[in-house]
C-alpha positions in Angstrom: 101.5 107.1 99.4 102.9 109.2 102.1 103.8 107.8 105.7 103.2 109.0 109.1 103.6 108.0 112.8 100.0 107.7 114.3 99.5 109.5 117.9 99.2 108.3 120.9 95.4 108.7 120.9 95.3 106.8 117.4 93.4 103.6 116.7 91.9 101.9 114.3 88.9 102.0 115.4 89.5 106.4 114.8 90.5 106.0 111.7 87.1 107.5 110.5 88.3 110.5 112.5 90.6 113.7 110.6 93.7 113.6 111.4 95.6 116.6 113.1 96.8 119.1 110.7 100.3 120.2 110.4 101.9 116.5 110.9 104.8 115.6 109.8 104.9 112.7 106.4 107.1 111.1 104.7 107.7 109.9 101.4 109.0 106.2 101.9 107.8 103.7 104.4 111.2 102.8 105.6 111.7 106.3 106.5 109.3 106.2 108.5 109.5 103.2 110.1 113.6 104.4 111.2 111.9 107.5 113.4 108.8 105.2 114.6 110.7 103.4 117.5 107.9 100.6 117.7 104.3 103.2 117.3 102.1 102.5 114.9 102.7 103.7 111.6 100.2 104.9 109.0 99.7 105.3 105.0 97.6 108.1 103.7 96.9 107.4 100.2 98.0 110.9 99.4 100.1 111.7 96.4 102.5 115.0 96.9 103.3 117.4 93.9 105.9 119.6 94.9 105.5 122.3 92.0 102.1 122.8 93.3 102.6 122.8 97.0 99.8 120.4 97.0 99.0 116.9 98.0 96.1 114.6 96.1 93.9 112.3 97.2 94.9 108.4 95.1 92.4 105.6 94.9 88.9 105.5 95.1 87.0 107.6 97.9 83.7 106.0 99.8 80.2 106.5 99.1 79.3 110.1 99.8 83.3 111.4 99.8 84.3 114.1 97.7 85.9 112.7 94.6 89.2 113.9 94.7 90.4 115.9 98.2 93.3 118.5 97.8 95.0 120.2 100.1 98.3 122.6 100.7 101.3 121.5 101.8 105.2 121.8 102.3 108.0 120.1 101.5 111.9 120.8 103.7 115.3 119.8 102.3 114.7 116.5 104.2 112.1 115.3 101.7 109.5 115.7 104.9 105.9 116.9 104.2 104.0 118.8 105.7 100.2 119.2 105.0 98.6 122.1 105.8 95.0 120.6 106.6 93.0 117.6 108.5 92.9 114.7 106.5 90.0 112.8 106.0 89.8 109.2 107.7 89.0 107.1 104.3 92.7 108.2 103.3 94.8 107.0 106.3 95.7 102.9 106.8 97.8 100.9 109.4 100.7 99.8 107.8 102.1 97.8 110.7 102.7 94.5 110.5 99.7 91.9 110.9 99.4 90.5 114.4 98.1 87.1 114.9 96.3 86.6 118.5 96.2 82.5 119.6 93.4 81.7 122.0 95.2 80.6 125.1 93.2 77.2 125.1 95.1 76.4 121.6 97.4 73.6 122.4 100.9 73.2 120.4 102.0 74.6 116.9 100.5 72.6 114.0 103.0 71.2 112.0 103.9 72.1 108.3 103.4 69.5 105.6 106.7 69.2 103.8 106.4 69.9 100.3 106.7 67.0 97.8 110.1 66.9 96.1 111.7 69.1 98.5 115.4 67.6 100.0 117.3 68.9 102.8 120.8 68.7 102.6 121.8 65.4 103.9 118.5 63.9 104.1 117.6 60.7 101.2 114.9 61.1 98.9 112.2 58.8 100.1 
């Protein structure tokens, strides 16, 4: 999997869209999450062999797809990569973190059960 912050004009709603060549990846998602400063971040399930100058397609591609999708790229001293080609839409996820929207008419935070057996410290066990 290599990492990537998404553009401004990004959604993903585009994701069905190629991607801009020549943008920059990386090879760990905490990497990129140090130079995202708060955009969205994206996985391409690309794999990156650096003896072949070449990045692979991993998992399984969509109905009509080309089985495998291959493409030329470059690796610096930073462990950056750069791909040489759009990227199809099937390979490219959001990796931010899951967002969860409340209705404004929801009233309150429901409570937690507590869990059987569990004891705070200084609490008696019922």
């Amino acid at each position: 999997m290599l990492y990537t912050v998404a553009g401004a004009e990004w959604s993903p709603a585009s994701s069905q869209d190629l991607m801009d060549s020549r943008q920059v990846f990386y090879r760990t998602r905490s990497a990129v999450l140090r130079v995202a400063r708060g955009r969205p971040t994206l996985g391409v399930a690309l794999r990156f062999d650096a003896g072949r100058g070449m990045v692979f397609s991993q998992g399984h591609a969509p109905r009509g797809a080309a089985a495998e999708w291959t493409a030329p790229a470059l690796s610096d001293q930073d462990g950056r990569v750069t791909i040489l080609a759009s990227i199809p839409g099937f390979l490219v996820r959001s990796i931010d973190p899951p967002t969860l929207r409340i209705h404004p008419g929801t009233v309150g935070q429901a409570r937690r059960p507590r869990i059987a057996g569990l004891v705070r410290l200084g609490e008696d066990r019922l």
